[in-house]
Structures are given as structure tokens and as C-alpha cells.
C-alpha positions, 0 to 999 in steps of 0.5 A, spaced: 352 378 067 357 373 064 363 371 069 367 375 065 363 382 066 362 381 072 369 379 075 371 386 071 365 390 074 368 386 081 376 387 080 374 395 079 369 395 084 374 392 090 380 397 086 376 403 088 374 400 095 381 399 097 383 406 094 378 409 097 380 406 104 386 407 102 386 414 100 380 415 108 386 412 112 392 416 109 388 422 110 385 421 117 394 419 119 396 424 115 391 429 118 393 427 125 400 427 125 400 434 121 396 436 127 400 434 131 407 436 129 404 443 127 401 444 135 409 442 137 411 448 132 405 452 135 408 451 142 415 451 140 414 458 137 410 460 144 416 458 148 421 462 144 416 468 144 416 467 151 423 467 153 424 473 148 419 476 152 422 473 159 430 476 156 428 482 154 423 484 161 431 481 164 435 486 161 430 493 162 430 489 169 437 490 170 439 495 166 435 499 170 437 496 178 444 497 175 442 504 174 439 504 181 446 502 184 451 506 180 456 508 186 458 514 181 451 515 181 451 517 189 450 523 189 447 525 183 440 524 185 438 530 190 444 534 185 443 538 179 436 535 176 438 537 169 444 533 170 441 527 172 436 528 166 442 529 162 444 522 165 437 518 164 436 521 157 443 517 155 439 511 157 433 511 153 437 513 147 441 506 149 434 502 148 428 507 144 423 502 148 423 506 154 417 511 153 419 515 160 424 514 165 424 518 171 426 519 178 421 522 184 423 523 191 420 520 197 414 525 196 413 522 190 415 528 187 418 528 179 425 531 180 428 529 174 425 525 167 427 524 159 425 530 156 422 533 163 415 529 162 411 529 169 417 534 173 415 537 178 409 533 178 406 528 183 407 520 182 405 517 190 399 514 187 402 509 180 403 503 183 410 502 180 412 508 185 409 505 191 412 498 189 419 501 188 418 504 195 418 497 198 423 494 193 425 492 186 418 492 182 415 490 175 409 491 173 404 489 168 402 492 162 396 498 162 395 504 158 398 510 160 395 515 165 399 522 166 404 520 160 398 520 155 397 527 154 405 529 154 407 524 148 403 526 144 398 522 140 400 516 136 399 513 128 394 509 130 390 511 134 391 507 139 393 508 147 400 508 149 401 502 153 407 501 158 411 496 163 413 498 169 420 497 172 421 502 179 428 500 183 428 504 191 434 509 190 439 510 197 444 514 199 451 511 201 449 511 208 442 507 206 437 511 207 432 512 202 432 518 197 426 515 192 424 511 186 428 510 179 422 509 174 421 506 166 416 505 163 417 501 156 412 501 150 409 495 149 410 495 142 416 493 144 412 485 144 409 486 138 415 487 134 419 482 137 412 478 135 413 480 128 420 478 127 419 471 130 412 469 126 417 472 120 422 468 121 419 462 123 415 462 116 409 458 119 405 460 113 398 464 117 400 463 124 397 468 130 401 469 136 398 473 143 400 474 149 395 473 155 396 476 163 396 472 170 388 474 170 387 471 162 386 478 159 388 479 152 394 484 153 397 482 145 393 479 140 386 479 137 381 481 142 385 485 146 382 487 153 378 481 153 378 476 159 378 470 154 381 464 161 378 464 167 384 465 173 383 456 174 385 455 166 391 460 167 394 457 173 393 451 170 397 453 164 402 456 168 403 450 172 404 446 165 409 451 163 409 449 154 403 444 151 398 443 145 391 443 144 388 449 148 381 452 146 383 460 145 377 465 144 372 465 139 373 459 134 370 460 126 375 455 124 379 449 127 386 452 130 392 448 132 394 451 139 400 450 143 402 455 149 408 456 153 409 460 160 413 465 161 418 464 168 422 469 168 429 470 168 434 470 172 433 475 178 427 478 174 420 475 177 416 474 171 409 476 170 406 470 169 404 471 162 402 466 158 403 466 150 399 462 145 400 461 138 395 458 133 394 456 126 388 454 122 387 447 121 385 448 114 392 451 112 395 446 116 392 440 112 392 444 105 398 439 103 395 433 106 389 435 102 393 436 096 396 428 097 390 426 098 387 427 091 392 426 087 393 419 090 385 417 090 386 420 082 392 415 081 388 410 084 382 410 080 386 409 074 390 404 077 382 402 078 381 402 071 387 398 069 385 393 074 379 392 071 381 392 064 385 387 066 380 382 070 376 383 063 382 381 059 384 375 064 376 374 064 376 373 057 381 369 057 379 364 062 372 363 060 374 361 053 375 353 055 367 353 059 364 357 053 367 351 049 365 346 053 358 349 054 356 349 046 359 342 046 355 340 051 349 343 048 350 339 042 349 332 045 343 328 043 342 333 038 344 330 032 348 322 031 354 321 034 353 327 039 353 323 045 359 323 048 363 330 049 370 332 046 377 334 051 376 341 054 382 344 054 385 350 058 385 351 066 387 344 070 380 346 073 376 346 066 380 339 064 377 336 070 371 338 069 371 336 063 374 329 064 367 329 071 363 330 065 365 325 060 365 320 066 358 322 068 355 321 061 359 314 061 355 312 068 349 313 065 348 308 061 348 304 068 343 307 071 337 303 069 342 297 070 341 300 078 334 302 078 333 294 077 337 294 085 334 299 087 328 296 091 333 291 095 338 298 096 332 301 099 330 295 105 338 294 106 338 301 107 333 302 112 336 297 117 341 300 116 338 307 118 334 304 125 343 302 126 345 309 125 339 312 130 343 308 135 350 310 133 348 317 132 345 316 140 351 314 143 356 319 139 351 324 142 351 322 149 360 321 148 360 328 145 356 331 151 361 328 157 368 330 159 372 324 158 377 325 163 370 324 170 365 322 166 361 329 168 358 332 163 361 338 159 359 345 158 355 344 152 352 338 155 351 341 162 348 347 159 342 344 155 341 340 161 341 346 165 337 351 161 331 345 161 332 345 169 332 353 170 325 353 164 322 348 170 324 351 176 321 358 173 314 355 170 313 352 177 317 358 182 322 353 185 328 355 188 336 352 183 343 353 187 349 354 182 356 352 186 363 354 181 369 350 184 375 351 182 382 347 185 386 351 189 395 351 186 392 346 181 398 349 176 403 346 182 400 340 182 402 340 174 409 342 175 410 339 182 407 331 180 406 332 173 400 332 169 398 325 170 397 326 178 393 332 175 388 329 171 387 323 178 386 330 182 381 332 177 379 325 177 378 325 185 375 332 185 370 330 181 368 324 184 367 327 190 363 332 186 358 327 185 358 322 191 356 329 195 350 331 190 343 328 189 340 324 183 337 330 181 344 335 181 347 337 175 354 336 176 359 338 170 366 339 168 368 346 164 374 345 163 381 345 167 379 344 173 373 348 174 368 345 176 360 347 176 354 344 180 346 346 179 342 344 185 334 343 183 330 345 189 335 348 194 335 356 197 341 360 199 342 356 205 342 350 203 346 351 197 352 354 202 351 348 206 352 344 200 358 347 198 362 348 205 361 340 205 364 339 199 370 344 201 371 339 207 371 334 204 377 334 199 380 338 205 379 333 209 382 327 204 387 326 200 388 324 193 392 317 192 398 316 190 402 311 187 409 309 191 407 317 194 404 320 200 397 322 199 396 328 195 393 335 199 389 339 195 384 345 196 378 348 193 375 354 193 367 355 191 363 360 190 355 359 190 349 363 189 342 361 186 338 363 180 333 371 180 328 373 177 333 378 173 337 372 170 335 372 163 339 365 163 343 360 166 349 364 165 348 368 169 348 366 175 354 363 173 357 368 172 355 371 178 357 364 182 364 366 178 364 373 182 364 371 187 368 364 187 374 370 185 373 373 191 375 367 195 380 365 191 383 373 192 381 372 200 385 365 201 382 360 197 380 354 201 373 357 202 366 358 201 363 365 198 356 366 197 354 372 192 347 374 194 342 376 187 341 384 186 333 385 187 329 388 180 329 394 183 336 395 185 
């Protein structure tokens, strides 16, 4: 393809990749934080279904114990029963959600009820009159037992359920007559339900209501135990948050939950509620946003690349030119030299590099006649540059400031010692130092104290080895030293030699006293799990930071792991 084609199909190409990267990444933001916004308004729709839940349970809670101590009220409860139901049947006209509201004696006997449901009957073994016995009492939602029958059966066809709030009723002198009862209708919550998710305009939401025990009370799969009693204790403690797996999943769904506390003097019952909505209707707009501004940005892809076509033309109209010129020279007379291109300043000087190159060719037999001369000269001048070239090795493989080789050169040199040790099944010590405080020492005495204590660290480094040791500079003041031929222990006994000795001395100082200093050293030698030299120096670092950690000035030996370990 010509350069104008191509950087057509290139400007387009990368056009498209940029867009489609763009289009990518904004999708994948956009969805993360719509999933995050959308989980905080699914658990702030919880925490208000859960007030609403916690106020209302209040209020029955209230009205009811209120009702319980009415001083007025005294001596209605063993009088007439048809004035006291008379009087209860007022209350459930004030609040329609009360399905029964009733009171039995301390034999659990109804005396008097709304609409004179269960009179005459026996209640001692429901729990909410055993519990109003003992105190204020609220008991969680269950179907209706000796009620169900009475109130008749409903639109749709499901069980009456109910909430039970029982208060313990006295006389003036404190003695116990027996227990006020109500049962609320539980679809009381799936209106107050309904409302909020209507009000809320959240689009296709759920909303359900869990008991202390994980069990469905509201909510798709009612009556099933959808959370272990852990996973709600866990919720109940956390009060409101984000993100939990609620039930059987065919789509995505952003969660959020809250807990109800209660309100007030009424205990709560621990429920929890939970409001979803499905992840595909959440990332609908994000979905929408995405196309349009991928479809905008392949018609900018191709602007783009019409554009790089037309500026491609444009600018490769001077080299086609220049290349139909140079394909004319020799070819007819007065065709041996070119004509000025014009156009960029990059064609001009290729013009220009052209033209210079056909006049120094006229030259070229002239330096052919030199060139076996050139060629001895050359020659001796290489076997000099050998020599030069070994010397700036050699200046490039030792650190300037000690003389000591540096990384790069200690590390060949290294790599050689490990391949015979290892062809031959000898032992090699490795020892890192490290001056102790050395940025002190900088700050305190200035850098060229520094470099003398680098200097005499080094020295020292150098005078404790052997003709066989390896001793480099990694930089700063650390220090490594390979030992050839030397086990774990002499390896340790080379390093606490060289400790005491800086230790030991000090550090000349001019018109000064002489400067103390400190190293610490960690040493190892090389395993046969070490794939390298680096390796073991790295195992060697370890353990030089565990005496730098422990208080510097010592000696730490790091024992290889065996192959098995």
C-alpha cells in the first residue's frame, strides 16, 4: 500500500481503537458507579421501609399499652363485657389494621372481643397471651389460628396473618385481672410497602421483609428460609449496607438492607428488609450512552480517516515528485543531477542530502585510488581501538569512588564463580554490608566525610578478603562480598571480623576526631534451589534487614531452605 493509504487505514484504525477504549472504559465506570448509586438508593429505600415499619409497630404498641392503663378504664375490665367491647371496638374503627382486639382473664378466657370473635373461648396457650401475663408483649407475624375461620375467607385466597401486641391489665391495687390483645393484619406492611416503592419511582424494584430467623415474611418466596441465623445477626449488627446475595438469582440484582431497631419503648422484632433492582434496568441508560457515543465515534473514525487520506495526499505529493525525477537520472542527457524538491522542510533536505550525493559521486573513483593505503592506517588503528575498547571496559565495571567492582561487574564475575562452584560441588559464601546511620553521617559531616567512610568501609572490605574473594560496591553504601570455597561457618567468622574491625577503628578526619562508624552484615551461602547469584543475595538482604531491625552493628546468618521444604 502507498504511505497515503496506509496512513488513512492507520489514522482509522487507531480512531476506532481509541473510541472502542473509550466507549470500554466509560461503560465499565459508568456501570460501577450506577451500581453503586443505585445499591445506596436500595438501601436507603430499605432504611425507610424500615422505620415506617418500626414507627407504625410503635404507635400499635402504644396505643395499645395506653389503652391498657387508662385510669378511666379501671373498672371496666371485670364490668359489663358489652361495654368493653363497645370500647375496643371504637379503637379498631380508629386503626382498620387491627383484625381482633380482645381481652381475657387470668384463665385465658375471652371475656370481651371486637365483634364478639373467640368470646367465651380459651386463649391461655397463644403466646401473645402468656407473654402479656409477664409484661408488654410483641410478637412476630404467623397465620391466624382461631381467628381464621371467624373472619371469613379472603379475596386471595391466602391465610390471615397477624402481629401480636398483648399488654398485662391491673386493678387500682395492682393485682393482675389479665391481657389486652390485638392482632394487626399483616397486610398493613405490604401497603406501606407499595406506597413507598410508588413514591420512590425506582422503576422495577422489590422489596421484602426477612424475620430474626432469615424466613420470608414479605416478598417473593414467602416462608422460605432464604439467610442462616449467622448471615442475619451479621446484617442486624451492620444495621443498613450494599451487596447482599438475596435468594435464587436468574438476573443480577443491586441489593441494599436495613435493619429494623425499633422505636422508642418498642423493642423491635429484628426484622430485616431488603430492596432490590435488577442490574439490567439499572445499566439501561448506561447501555443507551454507551452506543450512542461508540456510533459518534466511529463517524468521527471516519472523518478521521478521510482527513489522514487527504493530508496524506498532500504530503506525499513532493517524494512522488522527487521519486519520478530520480527515476529519470542517466536515462536521457542532462538528466544527471536532480531539480529542487519543494514542499515539507523534511522533503527539501532530502532533496538537497540527494543532489550532495550525486555531486560526491563524481569523487568516488578519486578515493577508491586511496583506498589501499586507508585500509593499512585503519588496521593499526584498530588493534588501538581493541586496547582503548579494553580499558573503558574495565573503567566501566569498577565503581569510581573504592575502586571495587560494581553491580554489573561483580555480578558477571559472580555468575562465573557460582557456574564452578557448582561444576565442581564447592561451597560460596555471600555476605551484604551495609553502613550503619550513613545518611547522618551526610547530614552531620557532609557528603565528603561520606565518600571517606565509603572509602575506608571499603578498604577494610578488601584488606579482610582473600585474592580469591569477590568484593563489590552496589551502590550507596551497601557493600556485597562473595567467598569461594567457604562453608556457613566461615562465612559468619569472616563477617564478625570484618564487623569488629570498622567497629574497632575509626575513620580519619581532618582538623576532626575520628569518625566511628558501625555495619551491619547479613551472610548466607549458596543452595542448590538458588537459580542464580541473586538469589542468594537476596537471601543474604533478608537477613542483613533483620540485623539492621534487631540493632544494627551485627552479624546475621540466613540458613538456605532444603529442596524439600
Amino acid at each position: 500500500m502507498s504511505v497515503q493509504v496506509q496512513m488513512a487505514v492507520a489514522a482509522g484504525a487507531l480512531c476506532v481503537l481509541l473510541v472502542l477504549m473509550a466507549s470500554v472504559g466509560a461503560g465499565w465506570f459508568a456501570r460501577q458507579r450506577t451500581a453503586e448509586l443505585v445499591s445506596s438508593h436500595m438501601a436507603e429505600l430499605a432504611v425507610a421501609m424500615a422505620a415506617r415499619l418500626d414507627y407504625d409497630m410503635f404507635e400499635r404498641y402504644r396505643e395499645i399499652g395506653t389503652l391498657a392503663k387508662l385510669e378511666p378504664l379501671r373498672d371496666i375490665w371485670t364490668g359489663d363485657p358489652a361495654m368493653l367491647r363497645l370500647s375496643l371496638e371504637q379503637l379498631q374503627q380508629s386503626y382498620p389494621d387491627y383484625a381482633w382486639i380482645g381481652f381475657a382473664d387470668t384463665s385465658g378466657t375471652v371475656r370481651a372481643a371486637t365483634r364478639g370473635m373467640l368470646e367465651g373461648l380459651s386463649v391461655a396457650q397463644r403466646p401473645w397471651f402468656s407473654g402479656g401475663l409477664a409484661g408488654p408483649f410483641v410478637g412476630d407475624v404467623h397465620d391466624a389460628v382461631l381467628l381464621a375461620k371467624l373472619l371469613g375467607p379472603r379475596d386471595d385466597d391466602e391465610p390471615f396473618r397477624f402481629v401480636d401486641v398483648a399488654y398485662p391489665i391491673h386493678d387500682r391495687e395492682g393485682r393482675l385481672l389479665g391481657v389486652l390483645g390485638a392482632h394487626m393484619s399483616w397486610d398493613w406492611a405490604a401497603e406501606a410497602r407499595d406506597v413507598l416503592l410508588r413514591e420512590s419511582r425506582l422503576g422495577r424494584t422489590r422489596v421484602a421483609i426477612l424475620d430474626r430467623n432469615g424466613r420470608v415474611l414479605l416478598g417473593e418466596s414467602r416462608g422460605h428460609v432464604l439467610l442462616n441465623q449467622d448471615a442475619m445477626q451479621h446484617l442486624v449488627a451492620q444495621r443498613r449496607g450494599v451487596g447482599i446475595a438475596f435468594g435464587a438469582q436468574p438476573e443480577q440484582w443491586l441489593t441494599g438492607f436495613a435493619a429494623t431497631r425499633g422505636h422508642r419503648d418498642y423493642p423491635g422484632l429484628g426484622w430485616v428488609v431488603i430492596a432490590q433492582q435488577p442490574a439490567n434496568v439499572a445499566n439501561a441508560p448506561v447501555r443507551n450512552l454507551v452506543g450512542i457515543t461508540a456510533g459518534i465515534g466511529l463517524l468521527l473514525s471516519l472523518a478521521g480517516s478521510l482527513g489522514a487520506w487527504l493530508l496524506a495526499r498532500r504530503l506525499t505529493h513532493p517524494i512522488r515528485s522527487l521519486t519520478a525525477d530520480a527515476e529519470r537520472l542517466g536515462r536521457s542527457l542532462g538528466s544527471d543531477t536532480l531539480p529542487r524538491a519543494g514542499g515539507s522542510h523534511e522533503v527539501a533536505e532530502l532533496s538537497r542530502a540527494l543532489r550532495s550525493l550525486l555531486r560526491r559521486i563524481g569523487l568516488a573513483e578519486e578515493q577508491l585510488a586511496h583506498a589501499a593505503v586507508d585500509i593499512a592506517s585503519k588496521n593499526a588503528e584498530a588493534r588501538k581501538l581493541t586496547s582503548d575498547v579494553e580499558r573503558l571496559r574495565q573503567l566501566a565495571d569498577s565503581d569510581p569512588l573504592t575502586g571495587l567492582l560494581n553491580r554489573r561487574g561483580f555480578l558477571d564475575s559472580a555468575e562465573r564463580l557460582v557456574s564452578l562452584a557448582r561444576r565442581y560441588n564447592r561451597a560460596i559464601g555471600i555476605v551484604v554490608v551495609d553502613i550503619d546511620h550513613f545518611k547522618s553521617v551526610n547530614d552531620i559531616h557532609g557528603h565528603a566525610v561520606g565518600d571517606l567512610a565509603i572509602r575506608a568501609v571499603a578498604e577494610r572490605l578488601k584488606a579482610a578478603a582473600r585474592d580469591s574473594d569477590l568484593v563489590g560496591r552496589f551502590g550507596g553504601e551497601e557493600f556485597v562480598v562473595i567467598l569461594p570455597e567457604t562453608d556457613g561457618a566461615a562465612t559468619n567468622a569472616y563477617a564478625e571480623r570484618v564487623r569488629s574491625m570498622i567497629a574497632e577503628s575509626g575513620i580519619a578526619l581532618p582538623e576532626a576526631p575520628p569518625l566511628k562508624l558501625t555495619v551491619s552484615l547479613g551472610c548466607t551461602v549458596l543452595a542448590d534451589t538458588d537459580e542464580d547469584i541473586q538469589d542468594s543475595i537476596d537471601r543474604a538482604d533478608v537477613a542483613l534487614y533483620k540485623a539492621k531491625s534487631t540493632g544494627r552493628n551485627r552479624v546475621i546468618f540466613q540458613q538456605p531452605m532444603p529442596r524439600n521444604a
